[in-house]
N, C-alpha and C positions, 0 to 999 in steps of 0.2 A: 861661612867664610873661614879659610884659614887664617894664619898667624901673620906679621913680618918675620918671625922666628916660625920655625916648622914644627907646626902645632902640634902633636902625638896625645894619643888617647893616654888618659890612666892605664898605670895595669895594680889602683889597688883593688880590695876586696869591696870596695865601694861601690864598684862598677856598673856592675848588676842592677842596684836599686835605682843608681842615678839611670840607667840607660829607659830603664820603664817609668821612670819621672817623666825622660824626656819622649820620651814615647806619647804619655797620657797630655801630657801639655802639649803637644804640637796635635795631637788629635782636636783637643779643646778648641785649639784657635783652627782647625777645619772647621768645625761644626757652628765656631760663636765669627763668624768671618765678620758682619756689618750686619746694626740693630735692622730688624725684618726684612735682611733678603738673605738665600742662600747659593752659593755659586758653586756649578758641579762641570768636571772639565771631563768630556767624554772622549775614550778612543772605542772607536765603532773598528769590525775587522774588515779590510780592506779599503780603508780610508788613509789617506795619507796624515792629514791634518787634525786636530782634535775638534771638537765642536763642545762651546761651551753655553752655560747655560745659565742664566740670572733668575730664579724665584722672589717673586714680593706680593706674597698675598695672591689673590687671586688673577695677577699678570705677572709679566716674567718677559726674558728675550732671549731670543737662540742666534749666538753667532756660529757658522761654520763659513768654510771656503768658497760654498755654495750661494749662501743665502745670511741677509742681517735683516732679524723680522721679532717683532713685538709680538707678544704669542697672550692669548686670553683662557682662562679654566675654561672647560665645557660646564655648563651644570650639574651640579647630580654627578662628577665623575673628577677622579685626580689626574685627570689628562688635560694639556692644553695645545691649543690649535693658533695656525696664523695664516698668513694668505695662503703657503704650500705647504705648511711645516706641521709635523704632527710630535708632541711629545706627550709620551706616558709614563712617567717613573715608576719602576717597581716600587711595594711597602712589603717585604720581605717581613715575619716578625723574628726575625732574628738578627737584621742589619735594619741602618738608618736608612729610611725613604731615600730614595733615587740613588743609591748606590750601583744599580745597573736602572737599563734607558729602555723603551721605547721608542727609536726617531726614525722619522720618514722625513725624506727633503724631498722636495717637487717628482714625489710620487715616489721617490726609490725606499724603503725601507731596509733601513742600517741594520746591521747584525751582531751581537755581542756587544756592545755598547755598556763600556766598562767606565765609570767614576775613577778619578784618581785623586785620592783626598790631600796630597801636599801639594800637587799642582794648582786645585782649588784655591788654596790658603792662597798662593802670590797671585792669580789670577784674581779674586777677590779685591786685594791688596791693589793692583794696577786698577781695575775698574772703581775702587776708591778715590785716586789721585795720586798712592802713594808712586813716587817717580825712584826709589831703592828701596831694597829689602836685604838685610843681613839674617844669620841665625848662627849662634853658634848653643855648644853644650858644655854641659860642667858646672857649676848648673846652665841649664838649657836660658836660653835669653833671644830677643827678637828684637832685630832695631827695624824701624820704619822713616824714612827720610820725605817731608812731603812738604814742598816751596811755601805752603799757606800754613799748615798745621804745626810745622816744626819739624823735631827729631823724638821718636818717641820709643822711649829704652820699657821693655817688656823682660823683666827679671823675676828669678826665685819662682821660676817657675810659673808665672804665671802674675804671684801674689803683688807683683809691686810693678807698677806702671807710671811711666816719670818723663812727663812731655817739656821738652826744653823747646825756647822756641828757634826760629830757622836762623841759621847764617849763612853766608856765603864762604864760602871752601876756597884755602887758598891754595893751590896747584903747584907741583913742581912736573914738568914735563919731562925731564930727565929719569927722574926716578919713580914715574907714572902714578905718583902720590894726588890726593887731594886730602887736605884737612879741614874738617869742622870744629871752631869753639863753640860753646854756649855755656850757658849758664842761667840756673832757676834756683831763687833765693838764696842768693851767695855762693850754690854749692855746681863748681863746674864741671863741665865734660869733654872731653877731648875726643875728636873721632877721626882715624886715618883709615883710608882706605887707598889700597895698593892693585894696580892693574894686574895680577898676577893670579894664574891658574890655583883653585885652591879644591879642596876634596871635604867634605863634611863628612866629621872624624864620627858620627850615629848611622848615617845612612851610604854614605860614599858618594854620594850626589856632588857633580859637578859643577865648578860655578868659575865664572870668570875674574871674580874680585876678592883678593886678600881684606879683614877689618879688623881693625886694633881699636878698642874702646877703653879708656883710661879715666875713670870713675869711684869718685867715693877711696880712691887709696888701691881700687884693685883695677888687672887688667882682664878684658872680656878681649877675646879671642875667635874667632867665626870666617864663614862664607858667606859674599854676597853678591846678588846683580841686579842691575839696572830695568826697572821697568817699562820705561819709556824713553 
């Protein structure tokens, strides 16, 4: 998310190191998405739509535009099957399992079938419950918004995870604001988030909503949208 003030990158000599922090941390939370499952979001070529895909041990599910089907391992084999669906992840030894695909949908077999590891993380994140998703950098930080679980502030890179629990947002319709309070033992948070086009100052990634996060004495700064 961007800023309610227009967020701009450092230009000190810091840069660098934090940019590959945030790099190594937002990989992490690809790969560590939800305790045993993993979720990989495919662009096949000449497909309009992405096809995603849920792993949990030896089941899994494939949604595409075509087909929503519970898919089983074969035996003996890293490939899983469902009434029409076929998937087989590459294991590359040099990249993570199913970072490129295998899929057939009722008989057509996709081509190029490429993973895209940031899409994973919020797609994860929505098939979780979470209902927003923020991220900003400097240090890199991850909010998660979710009616039952709370708000759950992901900082320091990873190192510090601080579940406050949920409140209701009070809204100004004028200035397309919503505000969260909360607060976890004594120590509160404030969270605004602004309707306004915002750019992630790491990657340039588009997002529809400005976030201001007001914590512990400092301001966190990001891009966010809505999952559901």
């Amino acid at each position: 998310m961007r800023t309610l003030n227009n967020y701009k990158v450092s230009k000190s000599h810091h840069w660098r190191p934090a940019l590959l922090l945030a790099a190594a941390f937002f990989s992490a939370c690809a790969s560590a998405q939800s305790p045993g499952v993993s979720t990989y979001v495919y662009r096949c070529d000449g497909e309009e739509s992405v096809i995603v895909v849920t792993i949990d041990g030896d089941r899994g599910h494939l949604f595409s535009r075509q087909a929503s089907q519970p898919i089983q391992q074969e035996p003996g084999t890293p490939a899983y099957a469902g009434d029409d669906v076929y998937y087989l992840p590459d294991q590359p030894p040099d990249l993570a399992p199913g970072q490129t695909a295998e899929i057939t949908i009722a008989g057509q077999k996709l081509a190029n079938c490429k993973n895209n590891p940031r899409a994973a993380v919020w797609e994860a994140a929505k098939l979780r419950g979470v209902s927003y998703r923020a991220i900003g950098q400097e240090p890199a930080w991850v909010l998660e918004i979710d009616r039952e679980k709370g708000f759950l502030l992901v900082t320091d890179y990873g190192q510090n995870k601080t579940q406050f629990p949920y409140a209701e947002a009070v809204s100004d319709a004028q200035q397309k604001t919503g505000r969260y309070s909360s607060e976890l033992n004594g120590e509160p948070v404030e969270i605004t988030i602004t309707g306004k086009s915002c750019h992630d100052s790491m990657s340039g990634e588009a997002f529809g909503s400005q976030v201001e996060i007001n914590w512990r004495g400092q301001t966190l700064r990001g891009c966010g949208r809505a999952l559901h």
